[in-house]
N, C-alpha and C positions, 0 to 999 in steps of 0.2 A: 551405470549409464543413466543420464536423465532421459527425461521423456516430455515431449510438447506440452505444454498445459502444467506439470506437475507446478506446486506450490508451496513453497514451504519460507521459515521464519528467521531473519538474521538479529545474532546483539550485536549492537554495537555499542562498545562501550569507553567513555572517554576519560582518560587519564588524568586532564587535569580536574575534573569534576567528577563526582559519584555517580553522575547522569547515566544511567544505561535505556537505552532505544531498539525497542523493538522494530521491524520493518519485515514487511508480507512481501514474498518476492515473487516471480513468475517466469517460466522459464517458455520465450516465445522462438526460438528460431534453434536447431541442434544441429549441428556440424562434426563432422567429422573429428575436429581438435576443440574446436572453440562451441559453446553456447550463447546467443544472447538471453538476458534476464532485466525485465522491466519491474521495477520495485513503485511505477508509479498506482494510486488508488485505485481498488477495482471501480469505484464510479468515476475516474476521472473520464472529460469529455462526457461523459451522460449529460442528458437533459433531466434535473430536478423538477419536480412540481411539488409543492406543499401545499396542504388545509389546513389553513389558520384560525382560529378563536380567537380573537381580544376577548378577555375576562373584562379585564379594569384598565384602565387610564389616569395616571395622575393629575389631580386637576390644578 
């Protein structure tokens, strides 16, 4: 049975290329028959901030 929150990894893998993709899946909403699973990024919709250094600049 899954359970709210649980996490876990899908391949996928595609036939006409070698390409194989991993993808972090998430299981938000459990039903009776059916589950939803959101595979989008756990920071998607976050607010980023970065601190940047510039080293060098080409001149």
């Amino acid at each position: 049975m899954l359970t709210l929150g649980w996490k876990f990894i899908a391949r996928l893998s595609r036939i006409s290329r070698s390409t194989t993709c991993f993808l972090t899946l998430s299981v938000v909403k459990v039903g009776l028959k059916f589950a939803d699973i959101d595979n989008n990024h756990p920071m998607a919709g976050k607010t980023l901030t970065f601190d940047v250094d510039i080293i060098e600049l080409p001149v």
